[in-house]
PDB file as gemmi writes it, atoms N, CA and C in Angstrom:
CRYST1    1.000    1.000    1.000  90.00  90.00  90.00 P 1                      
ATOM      1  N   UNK A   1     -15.783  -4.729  16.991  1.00  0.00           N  
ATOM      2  CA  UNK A   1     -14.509  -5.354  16.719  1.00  0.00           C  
ATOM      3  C   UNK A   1     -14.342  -5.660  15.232  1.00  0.00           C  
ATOM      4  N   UNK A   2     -15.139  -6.016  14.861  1.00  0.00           N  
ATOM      5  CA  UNK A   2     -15.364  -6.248  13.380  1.00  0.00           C  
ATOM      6  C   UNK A   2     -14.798  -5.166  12.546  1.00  0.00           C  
ATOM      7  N   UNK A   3     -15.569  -4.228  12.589  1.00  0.00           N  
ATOM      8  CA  UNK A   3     -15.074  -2.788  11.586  1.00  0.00           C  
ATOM      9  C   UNK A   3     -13.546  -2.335  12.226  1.00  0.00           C  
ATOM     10  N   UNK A   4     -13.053  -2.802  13.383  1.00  0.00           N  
ATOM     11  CA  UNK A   4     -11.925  -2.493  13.374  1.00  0.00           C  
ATOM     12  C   UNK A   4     -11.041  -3.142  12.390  1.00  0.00           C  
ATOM     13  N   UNK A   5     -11.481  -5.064  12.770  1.00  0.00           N  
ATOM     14  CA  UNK A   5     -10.731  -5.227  11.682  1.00  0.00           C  
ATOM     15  C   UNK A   5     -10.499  -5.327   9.838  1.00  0.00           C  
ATOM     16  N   UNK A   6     -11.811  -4.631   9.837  1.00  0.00           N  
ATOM     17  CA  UNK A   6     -11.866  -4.326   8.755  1.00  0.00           C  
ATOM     18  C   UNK A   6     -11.212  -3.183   8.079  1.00  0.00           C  
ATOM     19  N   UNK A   7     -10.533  -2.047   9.054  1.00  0.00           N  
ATOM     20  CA  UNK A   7     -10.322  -0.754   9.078  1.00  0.00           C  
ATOM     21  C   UNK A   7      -8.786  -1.150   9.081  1.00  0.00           C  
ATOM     22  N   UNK A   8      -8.307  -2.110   9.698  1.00  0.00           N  
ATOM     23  CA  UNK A   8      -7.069  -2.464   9.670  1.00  0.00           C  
ATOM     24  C   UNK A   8      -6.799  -3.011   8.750  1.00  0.00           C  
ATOM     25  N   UNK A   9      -7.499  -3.772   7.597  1.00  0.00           N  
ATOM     26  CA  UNK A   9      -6.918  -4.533   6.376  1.00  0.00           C  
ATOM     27  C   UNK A   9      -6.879  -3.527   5.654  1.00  0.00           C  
ATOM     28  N   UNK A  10      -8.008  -2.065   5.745  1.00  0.00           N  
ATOM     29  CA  UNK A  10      -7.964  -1.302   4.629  1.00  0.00           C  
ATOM     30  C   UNK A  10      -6.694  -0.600   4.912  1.00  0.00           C  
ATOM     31  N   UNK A  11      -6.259  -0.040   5.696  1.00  0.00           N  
ATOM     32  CA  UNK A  11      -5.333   0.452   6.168  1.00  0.00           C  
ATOM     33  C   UNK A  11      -3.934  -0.065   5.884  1.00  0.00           C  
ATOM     34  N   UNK A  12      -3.862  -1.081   5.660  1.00  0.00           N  
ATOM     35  CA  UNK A  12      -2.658  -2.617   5.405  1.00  0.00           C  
ATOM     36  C   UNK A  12      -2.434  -2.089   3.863  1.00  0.00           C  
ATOM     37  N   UNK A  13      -3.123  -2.837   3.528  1.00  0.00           N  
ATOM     38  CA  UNK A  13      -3.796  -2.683   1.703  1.00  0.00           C  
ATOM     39  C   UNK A  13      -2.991  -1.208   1.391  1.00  0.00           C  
ATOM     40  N   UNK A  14      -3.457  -0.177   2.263  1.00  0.00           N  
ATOM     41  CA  UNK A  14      -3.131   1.740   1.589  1.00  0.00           C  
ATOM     42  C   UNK A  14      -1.669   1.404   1.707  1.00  0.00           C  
ATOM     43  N   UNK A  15      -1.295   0.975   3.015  1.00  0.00           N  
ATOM     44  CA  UNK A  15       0.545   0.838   3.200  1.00  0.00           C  
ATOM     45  C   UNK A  15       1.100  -0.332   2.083  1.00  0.00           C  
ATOM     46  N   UNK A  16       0.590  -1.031   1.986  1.00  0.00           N  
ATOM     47  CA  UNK A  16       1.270  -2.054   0.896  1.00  0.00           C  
ATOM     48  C   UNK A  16       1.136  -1.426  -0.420  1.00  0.00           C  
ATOM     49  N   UNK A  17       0.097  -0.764  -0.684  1.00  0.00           N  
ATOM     50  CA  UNK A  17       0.145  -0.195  -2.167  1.00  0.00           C  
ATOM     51  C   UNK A  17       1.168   1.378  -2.465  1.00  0.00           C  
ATOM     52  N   UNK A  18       1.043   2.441  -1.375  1.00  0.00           N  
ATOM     53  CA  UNK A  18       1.891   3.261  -1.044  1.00  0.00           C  
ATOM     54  C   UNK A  18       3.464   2.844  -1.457  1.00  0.00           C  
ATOM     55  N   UNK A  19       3.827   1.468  -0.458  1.00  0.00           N  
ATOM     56  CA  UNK A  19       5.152   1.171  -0.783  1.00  0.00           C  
ATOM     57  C   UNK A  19       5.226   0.079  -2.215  1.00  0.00           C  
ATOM     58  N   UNK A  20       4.565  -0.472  -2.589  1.00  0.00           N  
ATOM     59  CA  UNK A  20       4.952  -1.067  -3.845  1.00  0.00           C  
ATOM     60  C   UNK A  20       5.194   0.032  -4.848  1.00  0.00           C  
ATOM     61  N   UNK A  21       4.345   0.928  -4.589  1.00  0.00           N  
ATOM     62  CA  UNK A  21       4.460   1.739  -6.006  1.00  0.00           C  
ATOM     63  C   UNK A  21       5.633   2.822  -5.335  1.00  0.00           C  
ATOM     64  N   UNK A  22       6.291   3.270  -4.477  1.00  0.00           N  
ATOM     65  CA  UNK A  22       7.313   3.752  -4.127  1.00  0.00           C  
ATOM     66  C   UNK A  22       8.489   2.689  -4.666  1.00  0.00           C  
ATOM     67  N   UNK A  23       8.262   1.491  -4.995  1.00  0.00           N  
ATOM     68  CA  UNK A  23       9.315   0.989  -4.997  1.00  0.00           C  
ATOM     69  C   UNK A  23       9.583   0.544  -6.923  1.00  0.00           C  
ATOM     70  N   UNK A  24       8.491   0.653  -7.089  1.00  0.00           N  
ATOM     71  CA  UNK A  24       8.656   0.754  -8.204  1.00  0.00           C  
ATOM     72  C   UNK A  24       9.296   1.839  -9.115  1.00  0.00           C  
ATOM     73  N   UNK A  25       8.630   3.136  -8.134  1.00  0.00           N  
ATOM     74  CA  UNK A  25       9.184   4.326  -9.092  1.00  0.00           C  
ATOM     75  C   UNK A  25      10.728   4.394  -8.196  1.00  0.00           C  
ATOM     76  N   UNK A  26      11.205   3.786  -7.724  1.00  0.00           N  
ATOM     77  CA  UNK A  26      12.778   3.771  -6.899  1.00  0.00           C  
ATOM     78  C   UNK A  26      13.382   2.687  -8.299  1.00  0.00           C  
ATOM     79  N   UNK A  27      12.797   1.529  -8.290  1.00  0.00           N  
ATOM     80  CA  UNK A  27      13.337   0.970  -9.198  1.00  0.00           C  
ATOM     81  C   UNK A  27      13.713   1.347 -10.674  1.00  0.00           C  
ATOM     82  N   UNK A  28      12.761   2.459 -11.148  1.00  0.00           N  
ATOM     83  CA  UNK A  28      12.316   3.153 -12.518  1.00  0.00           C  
ATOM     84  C   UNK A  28      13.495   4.070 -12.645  1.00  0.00           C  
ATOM     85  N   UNK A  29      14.113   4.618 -11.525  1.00  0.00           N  
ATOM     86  CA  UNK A  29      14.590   5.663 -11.571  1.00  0.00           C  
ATOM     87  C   UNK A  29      16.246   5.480 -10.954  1.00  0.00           C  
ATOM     88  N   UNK A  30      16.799   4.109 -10.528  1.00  0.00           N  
ATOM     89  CA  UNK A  30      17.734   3.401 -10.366  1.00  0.00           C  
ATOM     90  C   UNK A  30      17.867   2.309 -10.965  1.00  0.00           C  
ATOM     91  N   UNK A  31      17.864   2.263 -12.361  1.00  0.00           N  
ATOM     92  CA  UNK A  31      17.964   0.766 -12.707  1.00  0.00           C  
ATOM     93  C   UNK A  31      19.536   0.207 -12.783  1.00  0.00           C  
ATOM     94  N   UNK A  32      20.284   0.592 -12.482  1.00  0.00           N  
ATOM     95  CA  UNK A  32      21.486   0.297 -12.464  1.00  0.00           C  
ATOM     96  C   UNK A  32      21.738  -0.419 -10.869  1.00  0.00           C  
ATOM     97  N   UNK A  33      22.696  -1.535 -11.270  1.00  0.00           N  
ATOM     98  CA  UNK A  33      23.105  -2.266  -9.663  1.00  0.00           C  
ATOM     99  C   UNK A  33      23.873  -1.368  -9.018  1.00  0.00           C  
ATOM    100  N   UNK A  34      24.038  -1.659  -7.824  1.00  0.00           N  
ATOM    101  CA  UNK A  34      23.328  -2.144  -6.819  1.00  0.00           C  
ATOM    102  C   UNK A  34      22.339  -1.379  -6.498  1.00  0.00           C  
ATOM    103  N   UNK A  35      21.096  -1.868  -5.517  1.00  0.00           N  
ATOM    104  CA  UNK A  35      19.881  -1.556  -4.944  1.00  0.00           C  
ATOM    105  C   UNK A  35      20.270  -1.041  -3.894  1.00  0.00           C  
ATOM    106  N   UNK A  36      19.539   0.580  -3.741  1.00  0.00           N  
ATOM    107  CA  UNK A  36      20.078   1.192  -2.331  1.00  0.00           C  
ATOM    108  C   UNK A  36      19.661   0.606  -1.536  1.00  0.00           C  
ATOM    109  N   UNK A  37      19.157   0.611   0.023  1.00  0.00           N  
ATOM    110  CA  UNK A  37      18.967   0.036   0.900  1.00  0.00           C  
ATOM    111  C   UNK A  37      17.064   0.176   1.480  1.00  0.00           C  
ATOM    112  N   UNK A  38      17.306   1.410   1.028  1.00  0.00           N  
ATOM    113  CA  UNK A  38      15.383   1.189   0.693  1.00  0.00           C  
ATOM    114  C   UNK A  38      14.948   0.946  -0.195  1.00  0.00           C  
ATOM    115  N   UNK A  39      15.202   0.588  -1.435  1.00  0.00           N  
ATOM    116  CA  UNK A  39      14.536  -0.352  -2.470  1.00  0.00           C  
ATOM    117  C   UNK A  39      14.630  -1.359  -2.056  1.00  0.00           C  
ATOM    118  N   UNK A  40      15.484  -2.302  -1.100  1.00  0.00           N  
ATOM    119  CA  UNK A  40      15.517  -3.298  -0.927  1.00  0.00           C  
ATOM    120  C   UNK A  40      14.667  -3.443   0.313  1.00  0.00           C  
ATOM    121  N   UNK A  41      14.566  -2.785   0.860  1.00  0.00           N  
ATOM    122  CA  UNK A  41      13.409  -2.476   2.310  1.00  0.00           C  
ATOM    123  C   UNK A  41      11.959  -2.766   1.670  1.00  0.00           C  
ATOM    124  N   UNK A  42      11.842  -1.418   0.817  1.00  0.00           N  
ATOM    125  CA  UNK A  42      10.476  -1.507   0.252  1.00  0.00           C  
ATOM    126  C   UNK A  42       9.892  -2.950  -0.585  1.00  0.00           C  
ATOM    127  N   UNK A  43      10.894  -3.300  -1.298  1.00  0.00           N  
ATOM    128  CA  UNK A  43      10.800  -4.934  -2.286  1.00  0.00           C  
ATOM    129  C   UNK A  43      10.216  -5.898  -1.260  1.00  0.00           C  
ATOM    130  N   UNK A  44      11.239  -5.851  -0.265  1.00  0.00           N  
ATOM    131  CA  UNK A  44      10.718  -6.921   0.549  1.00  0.00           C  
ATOM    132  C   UNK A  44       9.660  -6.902   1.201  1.00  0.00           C  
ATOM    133  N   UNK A  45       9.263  -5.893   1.952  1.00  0.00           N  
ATOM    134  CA  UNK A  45       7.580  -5.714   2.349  1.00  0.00           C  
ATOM    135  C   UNK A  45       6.769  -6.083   1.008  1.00  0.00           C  
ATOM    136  N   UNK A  46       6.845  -5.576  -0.042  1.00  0.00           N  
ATOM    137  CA  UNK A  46       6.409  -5.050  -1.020  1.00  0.00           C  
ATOM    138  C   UNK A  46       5.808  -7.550  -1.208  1.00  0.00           C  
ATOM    139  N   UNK A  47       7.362  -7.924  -1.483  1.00  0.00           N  
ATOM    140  CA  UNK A  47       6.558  -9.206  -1.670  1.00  0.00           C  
ATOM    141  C   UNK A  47       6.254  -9.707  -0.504  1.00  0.00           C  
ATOM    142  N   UNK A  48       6.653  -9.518   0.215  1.00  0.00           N  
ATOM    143  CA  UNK A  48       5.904 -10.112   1.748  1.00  0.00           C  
ATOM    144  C   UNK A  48       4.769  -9.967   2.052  1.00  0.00           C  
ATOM    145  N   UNK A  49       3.452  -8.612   1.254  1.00  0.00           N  
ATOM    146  CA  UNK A  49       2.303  -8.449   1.135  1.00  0.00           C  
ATOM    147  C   UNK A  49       1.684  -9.255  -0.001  1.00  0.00           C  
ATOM    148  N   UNK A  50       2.419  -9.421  -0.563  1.00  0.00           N  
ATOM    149  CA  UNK A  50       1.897  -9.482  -2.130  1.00  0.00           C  
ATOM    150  C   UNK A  50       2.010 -11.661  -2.060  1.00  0.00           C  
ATOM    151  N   UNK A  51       2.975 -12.078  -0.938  1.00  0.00           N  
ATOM    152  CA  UNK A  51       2.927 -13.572  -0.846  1.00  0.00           C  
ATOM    153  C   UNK A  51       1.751 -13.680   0.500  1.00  0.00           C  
ATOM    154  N   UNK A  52       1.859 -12.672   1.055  1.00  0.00           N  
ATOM    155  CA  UNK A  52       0.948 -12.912   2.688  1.00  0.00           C  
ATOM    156  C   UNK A  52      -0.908 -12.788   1.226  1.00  0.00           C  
ATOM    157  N   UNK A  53      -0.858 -12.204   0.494  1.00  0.00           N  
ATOM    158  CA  UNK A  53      -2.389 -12.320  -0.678  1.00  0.00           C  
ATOM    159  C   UNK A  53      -2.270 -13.329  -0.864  1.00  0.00           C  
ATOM    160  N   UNK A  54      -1.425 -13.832  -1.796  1.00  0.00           N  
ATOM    161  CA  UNK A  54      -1.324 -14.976  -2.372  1.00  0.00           C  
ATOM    162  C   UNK A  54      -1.656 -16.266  -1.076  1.00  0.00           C  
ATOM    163  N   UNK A  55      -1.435 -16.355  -0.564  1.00  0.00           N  
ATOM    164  CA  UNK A  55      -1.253 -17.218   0.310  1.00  0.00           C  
ATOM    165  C   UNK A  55      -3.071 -17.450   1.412  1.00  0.00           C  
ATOM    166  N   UNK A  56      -3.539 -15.856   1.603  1.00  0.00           N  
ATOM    167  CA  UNK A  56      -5.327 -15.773   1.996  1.00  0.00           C  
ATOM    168  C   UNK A  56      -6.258 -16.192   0.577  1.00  0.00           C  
ATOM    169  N   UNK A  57      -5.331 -16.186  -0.663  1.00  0.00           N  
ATOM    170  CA  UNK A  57      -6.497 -16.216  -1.798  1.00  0.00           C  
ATOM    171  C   UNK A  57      -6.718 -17.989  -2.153  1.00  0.00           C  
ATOM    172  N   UNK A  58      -5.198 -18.567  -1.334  1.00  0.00           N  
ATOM    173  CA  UNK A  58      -5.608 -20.061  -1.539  1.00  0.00           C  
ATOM    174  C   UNK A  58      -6.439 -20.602  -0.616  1.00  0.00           C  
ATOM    175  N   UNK A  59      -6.219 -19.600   0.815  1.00  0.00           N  
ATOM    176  CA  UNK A  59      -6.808 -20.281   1.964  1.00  0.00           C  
ATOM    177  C   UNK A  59      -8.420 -19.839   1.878  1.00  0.00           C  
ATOM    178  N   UNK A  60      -8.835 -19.274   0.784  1.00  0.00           N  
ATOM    179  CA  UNK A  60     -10.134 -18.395   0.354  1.00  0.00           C  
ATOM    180  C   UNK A  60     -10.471 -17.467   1.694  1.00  0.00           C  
ATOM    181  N   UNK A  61      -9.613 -16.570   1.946  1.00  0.00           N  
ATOM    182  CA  UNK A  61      -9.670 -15.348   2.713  1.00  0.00           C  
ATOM    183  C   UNK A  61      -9.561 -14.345   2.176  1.00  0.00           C  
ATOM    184  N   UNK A  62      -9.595 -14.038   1.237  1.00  0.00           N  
ATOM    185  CA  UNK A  62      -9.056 -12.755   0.370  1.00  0.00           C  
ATOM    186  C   UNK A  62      -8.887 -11.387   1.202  1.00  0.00           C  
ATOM    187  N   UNK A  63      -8.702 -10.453   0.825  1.00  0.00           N  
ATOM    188  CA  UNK A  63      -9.243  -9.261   1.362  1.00  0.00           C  
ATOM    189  C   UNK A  63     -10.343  -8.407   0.128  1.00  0.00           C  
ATOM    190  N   UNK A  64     -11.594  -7.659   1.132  1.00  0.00           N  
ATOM    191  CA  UNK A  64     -12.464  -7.005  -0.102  1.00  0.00           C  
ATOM    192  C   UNK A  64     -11.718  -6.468  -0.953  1.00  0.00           C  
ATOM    193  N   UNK A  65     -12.833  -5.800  -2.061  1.00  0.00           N  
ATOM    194  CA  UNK A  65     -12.620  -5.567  -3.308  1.00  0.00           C  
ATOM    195  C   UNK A  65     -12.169  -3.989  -2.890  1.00  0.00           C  
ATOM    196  N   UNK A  66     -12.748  -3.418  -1.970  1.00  0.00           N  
ATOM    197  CA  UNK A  66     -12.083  -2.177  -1.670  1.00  0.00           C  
ATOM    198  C   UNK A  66     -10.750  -2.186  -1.153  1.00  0.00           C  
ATOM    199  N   UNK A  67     -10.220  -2.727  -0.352  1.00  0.00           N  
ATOM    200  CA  UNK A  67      -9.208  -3.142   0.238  1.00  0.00           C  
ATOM    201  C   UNK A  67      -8.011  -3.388  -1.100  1.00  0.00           C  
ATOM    202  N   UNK A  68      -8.383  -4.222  -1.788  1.00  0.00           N  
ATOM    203  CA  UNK A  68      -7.648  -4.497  -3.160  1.00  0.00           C  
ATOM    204  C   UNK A  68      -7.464  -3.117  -3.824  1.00  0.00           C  
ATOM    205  N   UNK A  69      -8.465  -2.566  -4.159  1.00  0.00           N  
ATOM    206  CA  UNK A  69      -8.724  -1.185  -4.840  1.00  0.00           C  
ATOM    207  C   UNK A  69      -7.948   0.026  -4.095  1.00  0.00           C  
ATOM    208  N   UNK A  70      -7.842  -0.194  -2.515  1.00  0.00           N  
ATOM    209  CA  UNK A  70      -7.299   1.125  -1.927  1.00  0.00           C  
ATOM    210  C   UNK A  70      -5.468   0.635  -2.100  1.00  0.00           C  
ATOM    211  N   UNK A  71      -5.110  -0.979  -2.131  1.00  0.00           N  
ATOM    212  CA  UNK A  71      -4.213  -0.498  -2.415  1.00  0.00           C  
ATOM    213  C   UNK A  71      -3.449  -0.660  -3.727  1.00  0.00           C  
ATOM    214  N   UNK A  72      -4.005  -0.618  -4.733  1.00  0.00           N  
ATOM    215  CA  UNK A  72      -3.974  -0.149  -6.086  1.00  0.00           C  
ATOM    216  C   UNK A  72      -3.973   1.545  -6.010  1.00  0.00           C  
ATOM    217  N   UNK A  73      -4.861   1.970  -5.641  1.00  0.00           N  
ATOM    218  CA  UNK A  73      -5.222   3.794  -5.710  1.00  0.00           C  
ATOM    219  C   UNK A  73      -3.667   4.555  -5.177  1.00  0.00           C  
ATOM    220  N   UNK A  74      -3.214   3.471  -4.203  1.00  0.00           N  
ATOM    221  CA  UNK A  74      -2.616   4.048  -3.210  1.00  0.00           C  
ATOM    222  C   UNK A  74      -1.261   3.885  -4.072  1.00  0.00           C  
ATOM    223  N   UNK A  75      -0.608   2.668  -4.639  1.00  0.00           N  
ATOM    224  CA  UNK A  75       0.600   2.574  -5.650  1.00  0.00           C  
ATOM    225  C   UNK A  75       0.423   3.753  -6.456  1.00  0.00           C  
ATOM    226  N   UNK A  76      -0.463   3.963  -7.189  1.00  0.00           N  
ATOM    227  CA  UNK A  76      -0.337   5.070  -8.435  1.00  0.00           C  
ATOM    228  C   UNK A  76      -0.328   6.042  -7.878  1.00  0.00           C  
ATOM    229  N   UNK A  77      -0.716   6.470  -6.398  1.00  0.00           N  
ATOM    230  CA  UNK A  77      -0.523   8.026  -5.831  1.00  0.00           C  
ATOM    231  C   UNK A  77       1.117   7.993  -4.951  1.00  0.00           C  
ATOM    232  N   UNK A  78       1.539   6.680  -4.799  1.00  0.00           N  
ATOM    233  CA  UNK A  78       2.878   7.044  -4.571  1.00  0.00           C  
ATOM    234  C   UNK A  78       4.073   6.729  -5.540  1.00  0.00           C  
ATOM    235  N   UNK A  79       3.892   6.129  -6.926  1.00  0.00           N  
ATOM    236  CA  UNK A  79       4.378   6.017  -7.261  1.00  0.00           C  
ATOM    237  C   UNK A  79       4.225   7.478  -8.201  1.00  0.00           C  
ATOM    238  N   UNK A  80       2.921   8.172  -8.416  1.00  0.00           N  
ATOM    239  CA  UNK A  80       2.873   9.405  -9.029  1.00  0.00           C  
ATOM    240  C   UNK A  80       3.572  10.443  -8.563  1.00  0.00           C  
ATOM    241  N   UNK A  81       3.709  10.201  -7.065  1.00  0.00           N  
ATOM    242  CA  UNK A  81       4.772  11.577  -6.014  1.00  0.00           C  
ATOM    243  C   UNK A  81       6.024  11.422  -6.409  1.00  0.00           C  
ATOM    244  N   UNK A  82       6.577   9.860  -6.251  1.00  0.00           N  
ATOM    245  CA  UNK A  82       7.877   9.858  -6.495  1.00  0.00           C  
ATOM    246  C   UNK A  82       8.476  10.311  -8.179  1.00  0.00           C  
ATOM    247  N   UNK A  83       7.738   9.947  -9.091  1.00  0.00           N  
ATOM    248  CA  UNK A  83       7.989  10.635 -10.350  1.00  0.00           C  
ATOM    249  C   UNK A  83       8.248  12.227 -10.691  1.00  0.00           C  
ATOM    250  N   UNK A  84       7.114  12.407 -10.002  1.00  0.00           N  
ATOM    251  CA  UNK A  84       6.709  13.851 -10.065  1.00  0.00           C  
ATOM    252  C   UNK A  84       7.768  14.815  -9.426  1.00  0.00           C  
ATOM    253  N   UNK A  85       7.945  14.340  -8.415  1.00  0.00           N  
ATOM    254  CA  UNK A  85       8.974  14.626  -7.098  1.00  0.00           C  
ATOM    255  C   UNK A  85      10.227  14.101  -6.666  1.00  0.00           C  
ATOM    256  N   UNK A  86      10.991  13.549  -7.581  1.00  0.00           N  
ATOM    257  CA  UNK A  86      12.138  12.260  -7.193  1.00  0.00           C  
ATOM    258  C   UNK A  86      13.119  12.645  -6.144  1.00  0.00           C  
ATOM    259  N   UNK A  87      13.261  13.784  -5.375  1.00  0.00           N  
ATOM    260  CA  UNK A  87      13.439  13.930  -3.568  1.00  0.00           C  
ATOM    261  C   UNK A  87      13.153  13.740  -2.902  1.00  0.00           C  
ATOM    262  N   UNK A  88      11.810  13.437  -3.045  1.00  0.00           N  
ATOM    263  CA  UNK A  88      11.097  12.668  -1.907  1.00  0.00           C  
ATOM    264  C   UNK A  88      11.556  12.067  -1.221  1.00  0.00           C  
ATOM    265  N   UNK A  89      11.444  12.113   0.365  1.00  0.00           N  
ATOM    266  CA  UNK A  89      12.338  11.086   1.401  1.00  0.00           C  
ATOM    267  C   UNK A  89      11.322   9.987   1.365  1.00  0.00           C  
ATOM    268  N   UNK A  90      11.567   8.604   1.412  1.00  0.00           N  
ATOM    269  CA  UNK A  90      10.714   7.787   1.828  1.00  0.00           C  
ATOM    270  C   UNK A  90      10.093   7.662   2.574  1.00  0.00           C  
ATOM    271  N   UNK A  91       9.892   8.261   3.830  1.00  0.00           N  
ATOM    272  CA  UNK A  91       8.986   7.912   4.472  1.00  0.00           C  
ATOM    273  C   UNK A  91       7.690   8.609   4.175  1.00  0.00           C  
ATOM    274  N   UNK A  92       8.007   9.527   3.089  1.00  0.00           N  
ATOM    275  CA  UNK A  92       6.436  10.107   2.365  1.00  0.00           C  
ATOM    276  C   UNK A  92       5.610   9.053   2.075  1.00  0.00           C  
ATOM    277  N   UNK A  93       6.324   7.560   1.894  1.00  0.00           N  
ATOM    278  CA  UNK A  93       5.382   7.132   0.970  1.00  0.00           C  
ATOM    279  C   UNK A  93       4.344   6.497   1.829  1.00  0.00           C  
ATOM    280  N   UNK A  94       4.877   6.262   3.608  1.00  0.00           N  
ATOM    281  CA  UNK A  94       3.590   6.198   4.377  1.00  0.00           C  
ATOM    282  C   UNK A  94       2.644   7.316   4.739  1.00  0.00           C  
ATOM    283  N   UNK A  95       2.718   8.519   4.736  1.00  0.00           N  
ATOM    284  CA  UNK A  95       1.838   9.744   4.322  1.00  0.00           C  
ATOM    285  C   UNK A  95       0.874   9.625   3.911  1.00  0.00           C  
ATOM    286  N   UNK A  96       1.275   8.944   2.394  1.00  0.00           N  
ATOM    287  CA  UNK A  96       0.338   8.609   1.804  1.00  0.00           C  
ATOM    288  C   UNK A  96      -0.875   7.817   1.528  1.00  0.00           C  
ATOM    289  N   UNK A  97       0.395   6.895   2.127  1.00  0.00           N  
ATOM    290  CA  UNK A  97      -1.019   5.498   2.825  1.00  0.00           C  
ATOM    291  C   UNK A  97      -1.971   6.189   3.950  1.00  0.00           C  
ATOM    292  N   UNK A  98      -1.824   7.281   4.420  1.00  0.00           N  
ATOM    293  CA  UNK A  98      -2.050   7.760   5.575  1.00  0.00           C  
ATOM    294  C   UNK A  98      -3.185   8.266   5.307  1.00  0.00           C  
ATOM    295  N   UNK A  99      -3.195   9.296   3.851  1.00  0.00           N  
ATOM    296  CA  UNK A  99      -3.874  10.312   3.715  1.00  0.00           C  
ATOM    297  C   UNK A  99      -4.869   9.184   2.619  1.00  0.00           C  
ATOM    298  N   UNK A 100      -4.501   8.296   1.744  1.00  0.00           N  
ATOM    299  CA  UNK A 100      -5.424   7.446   0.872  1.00  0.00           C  
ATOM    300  C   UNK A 100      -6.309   6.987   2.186  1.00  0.00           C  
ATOM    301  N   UNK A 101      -5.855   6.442   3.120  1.00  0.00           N  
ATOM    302  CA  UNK A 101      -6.698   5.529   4.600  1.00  0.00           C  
ATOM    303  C   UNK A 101      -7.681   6.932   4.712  1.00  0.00           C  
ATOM    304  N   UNK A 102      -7.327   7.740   5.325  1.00  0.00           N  
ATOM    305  CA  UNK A 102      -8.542   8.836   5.910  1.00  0.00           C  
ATOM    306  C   UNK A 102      -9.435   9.152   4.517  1.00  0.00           C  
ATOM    307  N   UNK A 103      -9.265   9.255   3.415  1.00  0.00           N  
ATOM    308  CA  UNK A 103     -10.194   9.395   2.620  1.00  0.00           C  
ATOM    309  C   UNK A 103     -11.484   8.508   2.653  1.00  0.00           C  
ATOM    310  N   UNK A 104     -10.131   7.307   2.203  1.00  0.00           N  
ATOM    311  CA  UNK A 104     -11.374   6.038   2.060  1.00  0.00           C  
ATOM    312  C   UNK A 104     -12.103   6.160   3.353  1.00  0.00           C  
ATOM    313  N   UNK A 105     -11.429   6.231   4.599  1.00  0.00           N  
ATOM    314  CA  UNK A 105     -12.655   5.861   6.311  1.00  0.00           C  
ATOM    315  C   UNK A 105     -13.468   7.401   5.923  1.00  0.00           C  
ATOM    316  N   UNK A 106     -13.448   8.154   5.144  1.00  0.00           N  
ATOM    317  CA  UNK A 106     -14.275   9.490   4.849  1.00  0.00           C  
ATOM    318  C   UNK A 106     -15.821   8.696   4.005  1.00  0.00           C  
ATOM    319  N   UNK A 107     -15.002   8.415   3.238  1.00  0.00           N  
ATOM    320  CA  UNK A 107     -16.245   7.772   2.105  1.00  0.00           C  
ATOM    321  C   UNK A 107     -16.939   6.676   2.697  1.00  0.00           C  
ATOM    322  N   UNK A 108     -16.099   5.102   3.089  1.00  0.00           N  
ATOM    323  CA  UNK A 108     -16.919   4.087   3.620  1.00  0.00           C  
ATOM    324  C   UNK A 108     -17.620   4.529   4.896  1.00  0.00           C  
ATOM    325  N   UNK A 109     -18.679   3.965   4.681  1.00  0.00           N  
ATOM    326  CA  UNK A 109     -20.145   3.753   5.675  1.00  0.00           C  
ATOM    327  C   UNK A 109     -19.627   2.545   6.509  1.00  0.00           C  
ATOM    328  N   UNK A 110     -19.541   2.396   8.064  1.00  0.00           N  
ATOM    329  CA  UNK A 110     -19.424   1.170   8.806  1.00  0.00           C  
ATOM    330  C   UNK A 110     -20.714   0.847   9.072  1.00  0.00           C  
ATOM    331  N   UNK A 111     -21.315  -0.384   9.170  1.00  0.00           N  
ATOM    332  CA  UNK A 111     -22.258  -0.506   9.976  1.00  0.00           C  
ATOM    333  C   UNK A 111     -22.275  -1.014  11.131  1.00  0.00           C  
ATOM    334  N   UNK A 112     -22.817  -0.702  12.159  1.00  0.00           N  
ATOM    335  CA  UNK A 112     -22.444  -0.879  13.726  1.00  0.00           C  
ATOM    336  C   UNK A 112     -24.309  -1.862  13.704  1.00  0.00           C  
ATOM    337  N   UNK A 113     -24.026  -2.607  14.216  1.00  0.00           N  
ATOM    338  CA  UNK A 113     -25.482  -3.405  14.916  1.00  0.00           C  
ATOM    339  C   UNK A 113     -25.818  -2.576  16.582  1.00  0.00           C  
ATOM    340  N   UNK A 114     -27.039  -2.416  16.383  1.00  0.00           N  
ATOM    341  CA  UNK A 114     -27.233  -1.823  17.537  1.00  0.00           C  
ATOM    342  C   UNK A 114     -28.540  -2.625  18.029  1.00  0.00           C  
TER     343      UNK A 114                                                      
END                                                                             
């Protein structure tokens, strides 16, 4: 049960970083008012992760340093698509969280007690 939920924060972390940095490069590339309706989608998850941290780092819950890191990795690989690519439909930018998650569960080692 454990590594599940450990597999689920990393997983959280890839989707929160995926869409912050989607929303950033939405913002980069619309800076003029008004905000379409998925920048304003993405913003709001975007601080709703970013206050749901804030809020485990007072209660000293944090999430690991990988977890932090996957979703950092994961902003600069969706905010790198959307630059690169500015057609992109949004829902690429969970793809991505998709495809950053299976890497990282490629690389991390679980340990199971037996």
């Amino acid at each position: 049960m454990r590594t599940l939920a450990r597999l689920g924060t990393l997983f959280a972390c890839c989707l929160w970083g995926a869409i912050a940095g989607w929303a950033v490069a939405l913002a980069a590339a619309e800076p003029e008012p008004p905000p379409g309706p998925t920048l304003l989608a993405y913003g709001a998850v975007t601080l709703f992760c970013g206050g749901y941290l804030l809020g485990s780092w007072i209660r000293g819950r944090t999430p690991s340093v990988l977890a932090l890191r996957a979703a950092a990795v994961t902003a600069v690989a969706a905010l790198a698509a959307k630059a690169l690519v500015p057609g992109l439909a949004a829902w690429v930018a969970i793809l991505i969280a998709a495809a950053v998650f299976g890497i990282l569960c490629g690389l991390v080692r679980t340990h199971e007690r037996r």
